[in-house]
C-alpha positions, 0 to 999 in steps of 0.5 A: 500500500505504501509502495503504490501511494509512493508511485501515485506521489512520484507519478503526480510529481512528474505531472505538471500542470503549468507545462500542461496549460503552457503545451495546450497555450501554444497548440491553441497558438498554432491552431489559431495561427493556422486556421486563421490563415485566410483572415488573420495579416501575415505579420501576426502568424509569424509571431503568433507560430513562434510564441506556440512553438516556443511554449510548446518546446519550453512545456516540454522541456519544463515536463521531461525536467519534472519527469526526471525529477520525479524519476530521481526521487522515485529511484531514491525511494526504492534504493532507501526502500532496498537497503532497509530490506538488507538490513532487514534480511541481514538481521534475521540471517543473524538471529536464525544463526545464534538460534540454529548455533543455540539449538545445537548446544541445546542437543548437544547438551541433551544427548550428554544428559541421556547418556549420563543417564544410560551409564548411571542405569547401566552402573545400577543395573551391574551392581551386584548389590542392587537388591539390599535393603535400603535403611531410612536416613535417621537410622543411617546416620544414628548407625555411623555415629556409633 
C-alpha cells in the first residue's frame, strides 16, 4: 500500500500542470495561427507560430525536467526502500544463526544428559548389590555415629 501511494506521489510529481496549460497555450497558438490563415495579416502568424512553438518546446522541456525529477526521487525511494530490506534480511540471517548455533548446544547438551543417564542405569543395573535393603536416613546416620 505504501509502495503504490509512493508511485501515485512520484507519478503526480512528474505531472505538471503549468507545462500542461503552457503545451495546450501554444497548440491553441498554432491552431489559431493556422486556421486563421485566410483572415488573420501575415505579420501576426509569424509571431503568433513562434510564441506556440516556443511554449510548446519550453512545456516540454519544463515536463521531461519534472519527469526526471520525479524519476530521481522515485529511484531514491526504492534504493532507501532496498537497503532497509538488507538490513532487514541481514538481521534475521543473524538471529536464525545464534538460534540454529543455540539449538545445537541445546542437543548437544541433551544427548550428554541421556547418556549420563544410560551409564548411571547401566552402573545400577551391574551392581551386584542392587537388591539390599535400603535403611531410612535417621537410622543411617544414628548407625555411623556409633
Amino acid at each position: 500500500m505504501i509502495a503504490a501511494l509512493a508511485l501515485l506521489q512520484n507519478a503526480w510529481t512528474a505531472f505538471s500542470p503549468l507545462a500542461a496549460v503552457a503545451g495546450l497555450g501554444g497548440v491553441a497558438a498554432l491552431v489559431l495561427a493556422l486556421v486563421g490563415l485566410s483572415w488573420l495579416p501575415g505579420f501576426l502568424k509569424r509571431p503568433l507560430v513562434a510564441v506556440g512553438v516556443i511554449l510548446i518546446a519550453g512545456a516540454a522541456i519544463y515536463q521531461a525536467g519534472t519527469a526526471k525529477g520525479a524519476h530521481d526521487a522515485f529511484a531514491r525511494d526504492a534504493a532507501r526502500a532496498l537497503a532497509a530490506e538488507q538490513t532487514r534480511t541481514a538481521v534475521a540471517r543473524q538471529i536464525t544463526d545464534r538460534i540454529a548455533v543455540q539449538a545445537v548446544r541445546d542437543v548437544a547438551a541433551a544427548q550428554a544428559d541421556a547418556q549420563k543417564l544410560k551409564d548411571l542405569n547401566d552402573a545400577l543395573r551391574a551392581d551386584p548389590h542392587r537388591n539390599r535393603v535400603c535403611l531410612p536416613r535417621d537410622l543411617s546416620r544414628r548407625l555411623r555415629d556409633l
